[in-house]
C-alpha positions in Angstrom: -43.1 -67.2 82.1 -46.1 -69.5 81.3 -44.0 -72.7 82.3 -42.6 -70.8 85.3 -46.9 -70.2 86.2 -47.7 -73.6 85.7 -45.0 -75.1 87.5 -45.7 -72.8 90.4 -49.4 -73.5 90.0 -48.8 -76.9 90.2 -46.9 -76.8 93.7 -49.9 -75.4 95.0 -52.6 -77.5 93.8 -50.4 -80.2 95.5 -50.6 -78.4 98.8 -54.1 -78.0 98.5 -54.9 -81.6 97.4 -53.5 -83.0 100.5 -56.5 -81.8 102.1 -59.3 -84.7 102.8 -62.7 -84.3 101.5 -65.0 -83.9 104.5 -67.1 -86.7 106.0 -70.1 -86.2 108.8 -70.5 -82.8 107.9 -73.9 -81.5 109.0 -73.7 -79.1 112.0 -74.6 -80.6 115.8 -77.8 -78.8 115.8 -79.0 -79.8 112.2 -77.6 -83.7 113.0 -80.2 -83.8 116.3 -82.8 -82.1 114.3 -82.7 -84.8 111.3 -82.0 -88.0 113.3 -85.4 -86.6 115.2 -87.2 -87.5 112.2 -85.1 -90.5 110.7 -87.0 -93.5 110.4 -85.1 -96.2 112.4 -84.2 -98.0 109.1 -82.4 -95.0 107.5 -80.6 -95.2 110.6 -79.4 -98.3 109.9 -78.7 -98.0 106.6 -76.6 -94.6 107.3 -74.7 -97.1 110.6 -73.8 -99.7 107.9 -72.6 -97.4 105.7 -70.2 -95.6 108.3 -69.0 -98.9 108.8 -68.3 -99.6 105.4 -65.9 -96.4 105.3 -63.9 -97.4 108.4 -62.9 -100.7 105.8 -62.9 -98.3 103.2 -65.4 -100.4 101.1 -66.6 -97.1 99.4 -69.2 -99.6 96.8 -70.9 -100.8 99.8 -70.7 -97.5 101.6 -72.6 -96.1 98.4 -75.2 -98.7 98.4 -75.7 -97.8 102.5 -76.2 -94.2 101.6 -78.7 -94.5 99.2 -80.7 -96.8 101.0 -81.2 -94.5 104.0 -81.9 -91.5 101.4 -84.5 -93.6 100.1 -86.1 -93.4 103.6 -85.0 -90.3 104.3 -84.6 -88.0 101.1 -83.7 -84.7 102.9 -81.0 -86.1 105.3 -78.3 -83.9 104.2 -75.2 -85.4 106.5 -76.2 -89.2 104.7 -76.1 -86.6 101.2 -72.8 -85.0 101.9 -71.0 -88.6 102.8 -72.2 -90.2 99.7 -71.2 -87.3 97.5 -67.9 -88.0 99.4 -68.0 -92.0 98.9 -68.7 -91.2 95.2 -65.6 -88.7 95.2 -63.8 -91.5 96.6 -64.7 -93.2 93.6 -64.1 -91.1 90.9 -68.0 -90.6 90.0 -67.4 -86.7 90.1 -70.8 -86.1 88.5 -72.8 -87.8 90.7 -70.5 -86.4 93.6 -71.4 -83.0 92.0 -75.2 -83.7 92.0 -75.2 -85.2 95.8 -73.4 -82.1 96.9 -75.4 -79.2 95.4 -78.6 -81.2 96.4 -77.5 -81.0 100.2 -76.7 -77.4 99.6 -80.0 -76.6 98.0 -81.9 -78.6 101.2 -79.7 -76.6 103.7 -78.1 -73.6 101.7 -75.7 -72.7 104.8 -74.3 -75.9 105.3 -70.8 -75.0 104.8 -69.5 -78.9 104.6 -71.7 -79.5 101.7 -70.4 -76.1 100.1 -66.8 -77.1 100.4 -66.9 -80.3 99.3 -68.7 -78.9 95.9 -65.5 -76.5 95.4 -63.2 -79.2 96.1 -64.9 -81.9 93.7 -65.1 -78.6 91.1 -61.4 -78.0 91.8 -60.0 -81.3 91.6 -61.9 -81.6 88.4 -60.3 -78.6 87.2 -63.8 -76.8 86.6 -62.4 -73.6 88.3 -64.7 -71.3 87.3 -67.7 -73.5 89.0 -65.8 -74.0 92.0 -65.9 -70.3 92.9 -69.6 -69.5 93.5 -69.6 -72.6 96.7 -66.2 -71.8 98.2 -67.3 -67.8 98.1 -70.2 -69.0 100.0 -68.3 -70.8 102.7 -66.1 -68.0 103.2 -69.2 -66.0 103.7 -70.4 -68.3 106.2 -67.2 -68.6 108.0 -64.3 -66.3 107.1 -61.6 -68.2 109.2 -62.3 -71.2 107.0 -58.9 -71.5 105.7 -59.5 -74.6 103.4 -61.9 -73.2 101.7 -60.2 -69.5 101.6 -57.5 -71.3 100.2 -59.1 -73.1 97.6 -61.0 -69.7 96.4 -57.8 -68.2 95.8 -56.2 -71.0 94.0 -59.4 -71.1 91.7 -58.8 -67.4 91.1 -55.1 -68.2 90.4 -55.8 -70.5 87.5 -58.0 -68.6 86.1 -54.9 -65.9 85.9 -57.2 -63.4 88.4 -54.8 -62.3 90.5 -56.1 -59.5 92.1 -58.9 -61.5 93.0 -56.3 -64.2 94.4 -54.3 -61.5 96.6 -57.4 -60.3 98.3 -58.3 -64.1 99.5 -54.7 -64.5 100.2 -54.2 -61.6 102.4 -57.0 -62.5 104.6 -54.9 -65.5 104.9 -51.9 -64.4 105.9 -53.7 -61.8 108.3 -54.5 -64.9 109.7 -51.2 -67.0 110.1 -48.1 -64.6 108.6 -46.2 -68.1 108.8 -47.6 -69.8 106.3 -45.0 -70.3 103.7 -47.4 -71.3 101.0 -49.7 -68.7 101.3 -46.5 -66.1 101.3 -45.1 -67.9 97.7 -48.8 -67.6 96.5 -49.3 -64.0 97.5 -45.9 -63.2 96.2 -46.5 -64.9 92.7 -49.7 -63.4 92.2 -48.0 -59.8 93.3 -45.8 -60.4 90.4 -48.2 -61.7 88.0 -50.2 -58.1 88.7 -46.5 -56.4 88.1 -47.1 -55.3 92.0 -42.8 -55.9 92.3 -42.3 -53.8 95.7 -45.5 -55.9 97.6 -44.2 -58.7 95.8 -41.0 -58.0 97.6 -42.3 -57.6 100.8 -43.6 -60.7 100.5 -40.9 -63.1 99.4 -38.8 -61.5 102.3 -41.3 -62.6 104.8 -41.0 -65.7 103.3 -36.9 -65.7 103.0 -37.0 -64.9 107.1 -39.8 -67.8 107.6 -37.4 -70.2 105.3 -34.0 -68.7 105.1 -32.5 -72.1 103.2 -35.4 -72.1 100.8 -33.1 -71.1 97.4 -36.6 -70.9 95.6 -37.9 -68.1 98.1 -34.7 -65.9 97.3 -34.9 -66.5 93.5 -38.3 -64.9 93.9 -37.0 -62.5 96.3 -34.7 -61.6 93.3 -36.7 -61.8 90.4 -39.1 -59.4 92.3 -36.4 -56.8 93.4 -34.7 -56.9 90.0 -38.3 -55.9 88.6 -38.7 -53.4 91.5 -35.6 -51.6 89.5 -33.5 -52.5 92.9 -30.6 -54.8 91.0 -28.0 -54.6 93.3 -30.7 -55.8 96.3 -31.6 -58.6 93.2 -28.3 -60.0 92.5 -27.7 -60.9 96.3 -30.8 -62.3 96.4 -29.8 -64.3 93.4 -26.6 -65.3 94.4 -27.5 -66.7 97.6 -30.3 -68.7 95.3 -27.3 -70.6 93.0 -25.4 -70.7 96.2 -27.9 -73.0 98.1 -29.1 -75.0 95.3 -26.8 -74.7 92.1 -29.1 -76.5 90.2 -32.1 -75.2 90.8 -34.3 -74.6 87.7 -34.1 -71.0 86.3 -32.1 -69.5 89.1 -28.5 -68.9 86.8 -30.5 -68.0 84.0 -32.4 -65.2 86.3 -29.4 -64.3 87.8 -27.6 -63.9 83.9 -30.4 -61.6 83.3 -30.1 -59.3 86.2 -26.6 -59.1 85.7 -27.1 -58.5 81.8 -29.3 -55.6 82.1 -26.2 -54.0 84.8 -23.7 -54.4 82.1 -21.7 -57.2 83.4 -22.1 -59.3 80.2 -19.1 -61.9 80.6 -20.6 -63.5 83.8 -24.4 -63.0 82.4 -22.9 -65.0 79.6 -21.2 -67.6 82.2 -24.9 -67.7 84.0 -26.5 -68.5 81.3 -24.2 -71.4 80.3 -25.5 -72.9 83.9 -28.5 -72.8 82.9 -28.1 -74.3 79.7 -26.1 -77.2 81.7 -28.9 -77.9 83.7 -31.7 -77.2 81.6 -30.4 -77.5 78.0 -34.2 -76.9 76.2 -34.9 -73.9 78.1 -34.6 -71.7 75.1 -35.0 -68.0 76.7 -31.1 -68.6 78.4 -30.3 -70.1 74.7 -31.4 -67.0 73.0 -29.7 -64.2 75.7 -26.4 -66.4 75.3 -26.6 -66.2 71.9 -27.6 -62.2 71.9 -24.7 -61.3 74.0 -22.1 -63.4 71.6 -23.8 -61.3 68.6 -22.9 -57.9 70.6 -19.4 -59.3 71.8 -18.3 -59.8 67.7 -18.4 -63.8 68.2 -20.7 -64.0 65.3 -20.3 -68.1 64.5 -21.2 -68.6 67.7 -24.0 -66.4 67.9 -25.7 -68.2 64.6 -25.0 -71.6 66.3 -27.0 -70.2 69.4 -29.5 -68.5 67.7 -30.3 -70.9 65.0 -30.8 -73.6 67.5 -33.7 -71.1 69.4 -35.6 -70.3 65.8 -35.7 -74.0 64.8 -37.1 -75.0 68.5 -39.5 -71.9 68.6 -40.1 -70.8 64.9 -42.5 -67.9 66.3 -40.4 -66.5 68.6 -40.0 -63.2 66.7 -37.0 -61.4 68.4 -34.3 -64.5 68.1 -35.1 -64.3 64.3 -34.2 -61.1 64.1 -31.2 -61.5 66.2 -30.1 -64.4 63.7 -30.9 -62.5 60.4 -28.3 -59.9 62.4 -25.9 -62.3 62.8 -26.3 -63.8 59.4 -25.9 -60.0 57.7 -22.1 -60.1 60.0 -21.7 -63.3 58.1 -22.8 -61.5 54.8 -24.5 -64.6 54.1 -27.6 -63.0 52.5 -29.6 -65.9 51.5 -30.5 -67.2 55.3 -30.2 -63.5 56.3 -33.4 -62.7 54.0 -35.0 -66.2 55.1 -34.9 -66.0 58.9 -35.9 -61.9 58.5 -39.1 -62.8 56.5 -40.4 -64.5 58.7 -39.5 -62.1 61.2 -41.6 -59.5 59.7 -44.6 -61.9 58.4 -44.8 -62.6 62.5 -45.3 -58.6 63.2 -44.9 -56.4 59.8 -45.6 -53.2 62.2 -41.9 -53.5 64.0 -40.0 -50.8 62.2 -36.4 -52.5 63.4 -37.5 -55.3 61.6 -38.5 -53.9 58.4 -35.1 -52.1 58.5 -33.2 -55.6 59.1 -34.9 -57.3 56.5 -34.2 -53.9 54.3 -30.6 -54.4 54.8 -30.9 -57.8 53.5 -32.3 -57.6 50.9 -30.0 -55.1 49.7 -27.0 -57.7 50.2 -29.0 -60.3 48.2 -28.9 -57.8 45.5 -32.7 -57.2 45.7 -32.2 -52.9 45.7 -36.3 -52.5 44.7 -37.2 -54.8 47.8 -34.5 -53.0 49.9 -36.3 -49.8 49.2 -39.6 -51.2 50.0 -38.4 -52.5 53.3 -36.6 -49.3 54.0 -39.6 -46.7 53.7 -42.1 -48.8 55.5 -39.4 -49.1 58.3 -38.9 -45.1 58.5 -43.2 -44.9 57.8 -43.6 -46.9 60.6 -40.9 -45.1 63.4 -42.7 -42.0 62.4 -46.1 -43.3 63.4 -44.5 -44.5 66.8 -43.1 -41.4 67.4 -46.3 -39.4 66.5 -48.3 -42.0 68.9 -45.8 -41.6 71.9 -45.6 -37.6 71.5 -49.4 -37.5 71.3 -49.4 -39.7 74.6 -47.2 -37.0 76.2 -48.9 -34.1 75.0 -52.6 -35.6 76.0 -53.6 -34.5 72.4 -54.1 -35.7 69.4 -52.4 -33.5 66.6 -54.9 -31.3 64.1 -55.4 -32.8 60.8 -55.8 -29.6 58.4 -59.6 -30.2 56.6 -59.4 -31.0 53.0 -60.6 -28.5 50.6 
Protein backbone atom coordinates (compact mmCIF):
# COMPACT_ATOMS: atom_id res chain seq x y z
CA UNK A 1 0.00 0.00 0.00
CA UNK A 2 2.77 2.58 0.84
CA UNK A 3 4.32 1.99 -2.75
CA UNK A 4 0.82 2.10 -4.27
CA UNK A 5 0.53 5.96 -2.20
CA UNK A 6 3.63 7.11 -3.38
CA UNK A 7 3.34 6.14 -6.86
CA UNK A 8 -0.04 7.68 -6.96
CA UNK A 9 1.35 10.74 -5.07
CA UNK A 10 3.87 11.04 -7.45
CA UNK A 11 1.32 11.23 -10.60
CA UNK A 12 0.01 14.10 -8.98
CA UNK A 13 2.83 16.17 -8.03
CA UNK A 14 3.58 15.81 -11.77
CA UNK A 15 0.31 17.33 -12.65
CA UNK A 16 0.68 19.99 -10.35
CA UNK A 17 4.34 20.81 -11.31
CA UNK A 18 3.39 21.62 -14.84
CA UNK A 19 1.97 24.68 -13.49
CA UNK A 20 4.35 27.89 -14.08
CA UNK A 21 5.37 30.00 -11.24
CA UNK A 22 3.77 33.37 -11.60
CA UNK A 23 5.43 36.53 -13.05
CA UNK A 24 3.90 40.33 -12.83
CA UNK A 25 1.79 39.46 -10.10
CA UNK A 26 0.66 42.53 -8.23
CA UNK A 27 -3.00 43.46 -8.77
CA UNK A 28 -3.87 46.54 -11.51
CA UNK A 29 -4.78 48.80 -8.75
CA UNK A 30 -1.71 48.09 -6.49
CA UNK A 31 0.73 48.16 -9.94
CA UNK A 32 -0.68 52.02 -10.68
CA UNK A 33 -0.45 52.79 -7.08
CA UNK A 34 3.50 51.73 -6.78
CA UNK A 35 4.66 52.85 -10.25
CA UNK A 36 3.11 56.33 -8.81
CA UNK A 37 5.86 56.47 -6.48
CA UNK A 38 8.76 54.57 -8.47
CA UNK A 39 11.62 56.65 -8.99
CA UNK A 40 12.21 56.62 -12.74
CA UNK A 41 15.47 54.60 -12.22
CA UNK A 42 13.73 51.64 -10.47
CA UNK A 43 11.72 51.75 -13.46
CA UNK A 44 14.39 51.11 -15.53
CA UNK A 45 15.91 48.72 -13.68
CA UNK A 46 12.54 46.63 -13.31
CA UNK A 47 12.18 47.31 -17.79
CA UNK A 48 15.71 45.73 -18.06
CA UNK A 49 14.96 43.04 -16.01
CA UNK A 50 11.57 42.09 -17.91
CA UNK A 51 13.74 42.09 -20.75
CA UNK A 52 16.11 39.83 -19.43
CA UNK A 53 13.28 37.11 -18.81
CA UNK A 54 11.92 37.31 -22.42
CA UNK A 55 15.85 35.88 -23.22
CA UNK A 56 15.50 33.95 -20.24
CA UNK A 57 18.81 35.41 -18.80
CA UNK A 58 17.44 34.79 -15.25
CA UNK A 59 21.40 36.09 -13.61
CA UNK A 60 20.84 39.33 -15.20
CA UNK A 61 17.17 39.43 -14.54
CA UNK A 62 18.23 39.04 -10.77
CA UNK A 63 20.72 41.75 -10.88
CA UNK A 64 17.76 44.07 -12.63
CA UNK A 65 15.48 43.29 -9.70
CA UNK A 66 17.58 44.10 -7.12
CA UNK A 67 18.68 47.21 -8.43
CA UNK A 68 15.22 48.70 -8.68
CA UNK A 69 14.41 47.30 -4.96
CA UNK A 70 17.35 49.16 -4.04
CA UNK A 71 15.31 52.31 -5.20
CA UNK A 72 12.31 51.07 -4.40
CA UNK A 73 12.33 48.57 -1.32
CA UNK A 74 8.46 48.10 -1.04
CA UNK A 75 7.67 47.50 -4.75
CA UNK A 76 6.18 44.19 -4.24
CA UNK A 77 5.46 43.13 -8.19
CA UNK A 78 9.72 43.80 -8.79
CA UNK A 79 9.73 41.35 -5.18
CA UNK A 80 7.49 38.69 -6.44
CA UNK A 81 9.45 38.43 -10.00
CA UNK A 82 12.74 38.14 -8.41
CA UNK A 83 11.61 35.52 -5.93
CA UNK A 84 10.46 33.97 -9.22
CA UNK A 85 13.91 34.60 -11.26
CA UNK A 86 15.65 33.07 -8.08
CA UNK A 87 13.14 29.98 -8.31
CA UNK A 88 14.15 29.87 -11.79
CA UNK A 89 17.41 29.33 -10.42
CA UNK A 90 17.24 27.04 -7.89
CA UNK A 91 18.07 29.63 -4.92
CA UNK A 92 14.81 28.37 -3.12
CA UNK A 93 15.83 30.24 0.10
CA UNK A 94 16.21 33.43 -1.13
CA UNK A 95 13.04 32.75 -3.41
CA UNK A 96 11.45 31.94 0.01
CA UNK A 97 12.64 35.24 1.71
CA UNK A 98 11.63 37.49 -1.50
CA UNK A 99 8.22 35.92 -1.36
CA UNK A 100 7.14 36.15 2.26
CA UNK A 101 8.66 39.74 2.22
CA UNK A 102 6.07 40.80 -0.58
CA UNK A 103 3.48 39.08 1.40
CA UNK A 104 4.30 40.77 4.66
CA UNK A 105 4.40 44.48 2.57
CA UNK A 106 0.96 43.50 1.00
CA UNK A 107 -0.49 40.55 3.12
CA UNK A 108 -3.51 40.04 0.41
CA UNK A 109 -1.46 39.82 -2.52
CA UNK A 110 -2.48 36.38 -3.54
CA UNK A 111 0.44 36.08 -6.35
CA UNK A 112 3.06 36.47 -3.77
CA UNK A 113 1.09 33.89 -1.48
CA UNK A 114 1.03 31.30 -4.21
CA UNK A 115 4.27 31.41 -5.32
CA UNK A 116 5.47 30.88 -1.42
CA UNK A 117 3.30 27.44 -1.51
CA UNK A 118 4.64 26.49 -4.77
CA UNK A 119 8.49 27.17 -3.83
CA UNK A 120 7.43 25.30 -0.24
CA UNK A 121 5.90 22.45 -2.28
CA UNK A 122 8.40 21.96 -4.82
CA UNK A 123 10.89 21.92 -2.04
CA UNK A 124 8.95 19.31 -0.42
CA UNK A 125 8.46 21.56 2.84
CA UNK A 126 4.67 20.52 2.93
CA UNK A 127 3.85 21.51 6.07
CA UNK A 128 5.08 25.30 5.40
CA UNK A 129 3.38 25.37 2.26
CA UNK A 130 -0.04 25.17 3.82
CA UNK A 131 -0.45 28.33 5.90
CA UNK A 132 0.16 30.68 2.14
CA UNK A 133 -1.98 28.55 -0.10
CA UNK A 134 -4.80 28.51 2.83
CA UNK A 135 -4.50 32.18 2.54
CA UNK A 136 -4.95 32.40 -1.17
CA UNK A 137 -7.87 30.28 -1.09
CA UNK A 138 -9.26 32.62 1.46
CA UNK A 139 -8.69 35.36 -0.75
CA UNK A 140 -10.07 33.72 -3.75
CA UNK A 141 -11.81 30.43 -3.46
CA UNK A 142 -11.98 29.71 -7.30
CA UNK A 143 -8.29 29.77 -7.28
CA UNK A 144 -7.85 26.31 -8.51
CA UNK A 145 -3.98 26.27 -8.54
CA UNK A 146 -3.62 27.03 -5.36
CA UNK A 147 -6.77 24.82 -4.08
CA UNK A 148 -4.96 22.21 -5.75
CA UNK A 149 -1.77 22.59 -4.29
CA UNK A 150 -3.41 22.77 -0.59
CA UNK A 151 -4.82 19.53 -1.10
CA UNK A 152 -1.81 17.89 -2.47
CA UNK A 153 0.21 19.32 0.66
CA UNK A 154 -2.52 17.72 2.79
CA UNK A 155 -2.13 14.51 0.79
CA UNK A 156 1.56 14.06 1.59
CA UNK A 157 1.21 14.74 4.78
CA UNK A 158 -1.29 11.51 4.75
CA UNK A 159 -4.31 14.16 5.88
CA UNK A 160 -6.91 13.04 3.94
CA UNK A 161 -9.76 14.41 5.27
CA UNK A 162 -8.30 17.53 5.09
CA UNK A 163 -7.36 16.76 1.27
CA UNK A 164 -11.18 15.70 0.36
CA UNK A 165 -12.62 18.83 1.68
CA UNK A 166 -10.12 21.08 -0.78
CA UNK A 167 -10.89 18.54 -3.34
CA UNK A 168 -14.51 18.69 -3.31
CA UNK A 169 -14.59 22.29 -3.64
CA UNK A 170 -12.80 21.40 -6.71
CA UNK A 171 -14.78 19.22 -8.29
CA UNK A 172 -17.88 21.40 -7.32
CA UNK A 173 -16.15 23.43 -9.51
CA UNK A 174 -15.28 21.35 -12.77
CA UNK A 175 -16.82 17.54 -12.15
CA UNK A 176 -14.50 16.76 -15.26
CA UNK A 177 -11.50 17.00 -13.94
CA UNK A 178 -10.00 13.58 -13.98
CA UNK A 179 -7.19 14.33 -11.66
CA UNK A 180 -9.04 15.86 -9.16
CA UNK A 181 -11.67 12.67 -9.31
CA UNK A 182 -8.35 9.95 -8.87
CA UNK A 183 -7.27 12.31 -6.01
CA UNK A 184 -10.56 12.57 -4.33
CA UNK A 185 -11.06 8.84 -4.84
CA UNK A 186 -7.54 7.86 -3.34
CA UNK A 187 -7.88 9.96 -0.43
CA UNK A 188 -11.65 8.41 0.05
CA UNK A 189 -9.81 5.17 0.27
CA UNK A 190 -7.03 6.22 2.32
CA UNK A 191 -9.87 7.45 4.98
CA UNK A 192 -11.54 3.67 4.40
CA UNK A 193 -14.63 5.96 2.93
CA UNK A 194 -15.01 2.73 0.07
CA UNK A 195 -18.79 3.65 -1.06
CA UNK A 196 -17.69 7.74 -1.65
CA UNK A 197 -14.62 6.30 -2.95
CA UNK A 198 -16.83 4.46 -5.32
CA UNK A 199 -18.74 7.12 -6.43
CA UNK A 200 -15.88 8.71 -7.31
CA UNK A 201 -13.86 6.40 -9.46
CA UNK A 202 -17.22 5.80 -11.44
CA UNK A 203 -17.37 9.47 -12.26
CA UNK A 204 -14.08 9.06 -13.23
CA UNK A 205 -14.62 5.57 -15.32
CA UNK A 206 -17.59 7.63 -17.34
CA UNK A 207 -15.12 10.82 -17.83
CA UNK A 208 -12.36 8.12 -19.06
CA UNK A 209 -13.95 4.88 -19.95
CA UNK A 210 -10.41 3.35 -21.55
CA UNK A 211 -8.51 4.51 -18.41
CA UNK A 212 -7.70 0.59 -17.00
CA UNK A 213 -6.15 2.49 -13.95
CA UNK A 214 -9.64 4.27 -13.14
CA UNK A 215 -11.40 0.76 -13.10
CA UNK A 216 -8.70 -0.87 -11.01
CA UNK A 217 -9.61 1.75 -8.48
CA UNK A 218 -13.18 1.49 -9.30
CA UNK A 219 -12.52 -2.25 -8.15
CA UNK A 220 -10.29 -2.03 -5.41
CA UNK A 221 -12.93 0.39 -3.90
CA UNK A 222 -16.02 -1.75 -4.56
CA UNK A 223 -14.23 -4.93 -3.38
CA UNK A 224 -13.59 -2.94 -0.05
CA UNK A 225 -17.26 -1.64 -0.16
CA UNK A 226 -18.08 -5.60 0.39
CA UNK A 227 -19.62 -5.36 -3.33
CA UNK A 228 -17.23 -8.24 -5.08
CA UNK A 229 -19.14 -9.24 -7.75
CA UNK A 230 -19.53 -5.16 -8.89
CA UNK A 231 -15.31 -5.48 -8.06
CA UNK A 232 -14.40 -8.25 -10.19
CA UNK A 233 -16.01 -6.56 -13.35
CA UNK A 234 -14.40 -3.63 -12.56
CA UNK A 235 -11.28 -5.62 -12.42
CA UNK A 236 -11.66 -7.55 -15.32
CA UNK A 237 -12.18 -4.80 -17.61
CA UNK A 238 -8.78 -3.33 -15.82
CA UNK A 239 -6.48 -6.65 -17.13
CA UNK A 240 -8.59 -6.48 -20.15
CA UNK A 241 -7.48 -2.90 -21.35
CA UNK A 242 -4.11 -3.01 -20.14
CA UNK A 243 -2.80 -6.61 -19.28
CA UNK A 244 0.12 -5.35 -17.85
CA UNK A 245 -0.78 -2.77 -15.81
CA UNK A 246 0.96 -2.72 -12.38
CA UNK A 247 -1.05 -4.35 -9.58
CA UNK A 248 -4.22 -4.88 -11.53
CA UNK A 249 -3.99 -9.17 -11.70
CA UNK A 250 -2.70 -9.22 -8.31
CA UNK A 251 -5.97 -6.99 -7.17
CA UNK A 252 -8.03 -8.89 -9.25
CA UNK A 253 -6.41 -12.46 -7.50
CA UNK A 254 -7.34 -11.01 -4.27
CA UNK A 255 -10.96 -10.19 -4.93
CA UNK A 256 -11.37 -13.40 -6.34
CA UNK A 257 -9.53 -15.18 -3.38
CA UNK A 258 -11.56 -13.81 -0.74
CA UNK A 259 -14.98 -15.29 -3.18
CA UNK A 260 -13.46 -18.68 -2.99
CA UNK A 261 -12.43 -19.08 -6.56
CA UNK A 262 -8.75 -19.96 -5.54
CA UNK A 263 -7.43 -21.71 -8.93
CA UNK A 264 -7.87 -18.44 -11.02
CA UNK A 265 -6.70 -16.12 -7.79
CA UNK A 266 -3.81 -18.38 -7.99
CA UNK A 267 -3.56 -17.92 -12.09
CA UNK A 268 -3.89 -13.88 -11.25
CA UNK A 269 -1.37 -13.83 -9.13
CA UNK A 270 1.15 -15.67 -11.46
CA UNK A 271 0.41 -12.41 -13.82
CA UNK A 272 1.39 -10.40 -11.53
CA UNK A 273 4.42 -12.11 -10.61
CA UNK A 274 5.22 -12.13 -14.62
CA UNK A 275 5.01 -8.60 -14.80
CA UNK A 276 6.24 -7.53 -11.56
CA UNK A 277 8.36 -10.40 -10.19
CA UNK A 278 9.54 -8.36 -6.71
CA UNK A 279 6.17 -7.40 -5.80
CA UNK A 280 6.13 -9.68 -2.79
CA UNK A 281 2.32 -9.31 -1.47
CA UNK A 282 1.21 -11.54 -4.97
CA UNK A 283 4.44 -13.78 -3.96
CA UNK A 284 3.18 -14.43 -0.51
CA UNK A 285 -0.98 -14.99 -1.50
CA UNK A 286 0.43 -17.50 -4.29
CA UNK A 287 2.36 -19.16 -1.94
CA UNK A 288 -0.61 -19.19 0.86
CA UNK A 289 -3.10 -20.66 -1.46
CA UNK A 290 -0.49 -23.61 -2.56
CA UNK A 291 -0.08 -24.22 1.38
CA UNK A 292 -4.11 -24.63 1.57
CA UNK A 293 -4.30 -26.60 -1.83
CA UNK A 294 -1.67 -29.52 -0.20
CA UNK A 295 1.24 -28.33 -2.73
CA UNK A 296 3.46 -27.88 0.17
CA UNK A 297 7.09 -27.79 -1.92
CA UNK A 298 5.83 -25.29 -3.70
CA UNK A 299 4.40 -23.32 -0.97
CA UNK A 300 8.02 -23.30 0.85
CA UNK A 301 9.62 -22.25 -2.56
CA UNK A 302 7.05 -19.31 -2.52
CA UNK A 303 7.09 -18.46 0.86
CA UNK A 304 10.82 -18.70 1.57
CA UNK A 305 11.45 -16.37 -1.23
CA UNK A 306 8.89 -13.55 0.55
CA UNK A 307 10.75 -14.02 4.29
CA UNK A 308 14.26 -13.67 2.79
CA UNK A 309 13.08 -10.35 0.66
CA UNK A 310 10.95 -9.01 3.71
CA UNK A 311 12.38 -10.68 6.92
CA UNK A 312 9.77 -8.57 9.06
CA UNK A 313 6.88 -9.43 7.35
CA UNK A 314 5.29 -11.45 10.17
CA UNK A 315 2.41 -13.43 8.49
CA UNK A 316 4.53 -15.14 5.49
CA UNK A 317 6.79 -16.49 8.35
CA UNK A 318 4.14 -18.03 9.84
CA UNK A 319 2.82 -19.30 6.73
CA UNK A 320 6.33 -20.96 6.00
CA UNK A 321 6.97 -22.35 9.56
CA UNK A 322 3.23 -24.04 8.43
CA UNK A 323 4.47 -25.36 5.51
CA UNK A 324 7.77 -26.44 6.94
CA UNK A 325 5.68 -28.45 10.00
CA UNK A 326 3.73 -30.43 6.47
CA UNK A 327 7.34 -30.98 5.57
CA UNK A 328 8.00 -32.26 9.24
CA UNK A 329 11.22 -30.51 8.82
CA UNK A 330 11.36 -29.18 12.34
CA UNK A 331 14.59 -27.38 12.40
CA UNK A 332 13.61 -24.42 9.79
CA UNK A 333 10.01 -24.88 11.16
CA UNK A 334 11.27 -23.65 14.66
CA UNK A 335 13.70 -21.02 12.87
CA UNK A 336 11.30 -19.14 10.61
CA UNK A 337 8.44 -19.39 13.80
CA UNK A 338 10.85 -17.54 16.17
CA UNK A 339 11.13 -14.96 14.55
CA UNK A 340 7.56 -14.92 13.91
CA UNK A 341 6.80 -14.59 17.48
CA UNK A 342 9.91 -12.26 18.47
CA UNK A 343 8.13 -9.81 15.61
CA UNK A 344 4.67 -9.87 17.76
CA UNK A 345 4.82 -12.46 20.95
CA UNK A 346 1.03 -11.29 21.76
CA UNK A 347 -0.43 -13.33 18.44
CA UNK A 348 -1.88 -16.43 20.04
CA UNK A 349 -1.84 -18.36 16.45
CA UNK A 350 1.66 -17.88 16.52
CA UNK A 351 2.63 -19.00 19.78
CA UNK A 352 0.50 -22.11 19.00
CA UNK A 353 2.60 -22.59 15.58
CA UNK A 354 5.81 -22.22 17.16
CA UNK A 355 4.26 -24.65 20.05
CA UNK A 356 3.76 -27.33 17.51
CA UNK A 357 7.25 -27.01 16.51
CA UNK A 358 8.90 -27.26 19.02
CA UNK A 359 7.23 -30.33 19.90
CA UNK A 360 8.43 -31.97 16.53
CA UNK A 361 12.03 -30.87 17.35
CA UNK A 362 11.63 -32.88 20.38
CA UNK A 363 11.71 -29.76 22.62
CA UNK A 364 8.23 -31.04 24.81
CA UNK A 365 9.18 -28.21 27.88
CA UNK A 366 9.31 -25.43 25.18
CA UNK A 367 6.19 -26.90 23.46
CA UNK A 368 4.36 -26.47 26.64
CA UNK A 369 5.60 -23.03 27.20
CA UNK A 370 4.48 -22.03 23.68
CA UNK A 371 1.18 -23.82 24.14
CA UNK A 372 -0.15 -22.06 27.46
CA UNK A 373 0.91 -18.59 26.46
CA UNK A 374 -0.98 -19.34 23.14
CA UNK A 375 -4.38 -20.44 25.03
CA UNK A 376 -3.40 -17.29 27.89
CA UNK A 377 -3.35 -15.09 25.21
CA UNK A 378 -6.91 -16.18 23.11
CA UNK A 379 -8.38 -15.95 26.47
CA UNK A 380 -7.39 -12.31 26.98
CA UNK A 381 -8.70 -11.59 23.29
CA UNK A 382 -11.76 -13.11 23.89
CA UNK A 383 -12.34 -11.37 27.35
CA UNK A 384 -11.32 -7.87 25.44
CA UNK A 385 -13.79 -8.48 22.55
CA UNK A 386 -16.73 -9.71 24.98
CA UNK A 387 -16.04 -6.67 27.18
CA UNK A 388 -16.27 -4.52 23.87
CA UNK A 389 -19.75 -6.03 23.29
CA UNK A 390 -21.03 -5.86 26.61
CA UNK A 391 -19.79 -1.97 27.11
CA UNK A 392 -18.38 -3.27 30.41
CA UNK A 393 -15.54 -4.17 31.87
CA UNK A 394 -16.00 -7.53 33.94
CA UNK A 395 -15.81 -7.18 38.13
CA UNK A 396 -12.60 -8.17 39.57
CA UNK A 397 -13.60 -9.80 43.08
CA UNK A 398 -11.46 -7.47 45.92
CA UNK A 399 -8.76 -9.38 47.54
CA UNK A 400 -9.05 -10.17 51.12
Amino acid sequence: MRGRKQHFFIHLVTVACAVCFLFNSAHAQSKRAAQASIPAEAARHFAEAKSAETRSDWPAAEIEYKEALKLAPRWVEAMVNLGVVFNRQGKTDEAIKAFTRAAEISPKLAPALINLGITYFRAARYNEAISPLRRAVALDSSNKQARQLLALSFIALEKYQAAAGQLEALRAANDKDATVLLALGESYLRLKQYGKAAQRFEELVRLAPQDAKAHLRLGEALDNASEPERAIVELRRAVELDPHLAEAHYTLGYALMKKGDLDEAAAEFARELEINPQFLLARYQLGKIHLDRGRTDEAVEMLQKVVEAAPDFRPALEALGQALLKKRDAARAVAALEQAVKLDPNWPDGRALLGRAYMLAGRREDAQREFAAAQRLSQEERKRIEEKVSGQKTKRPNPR
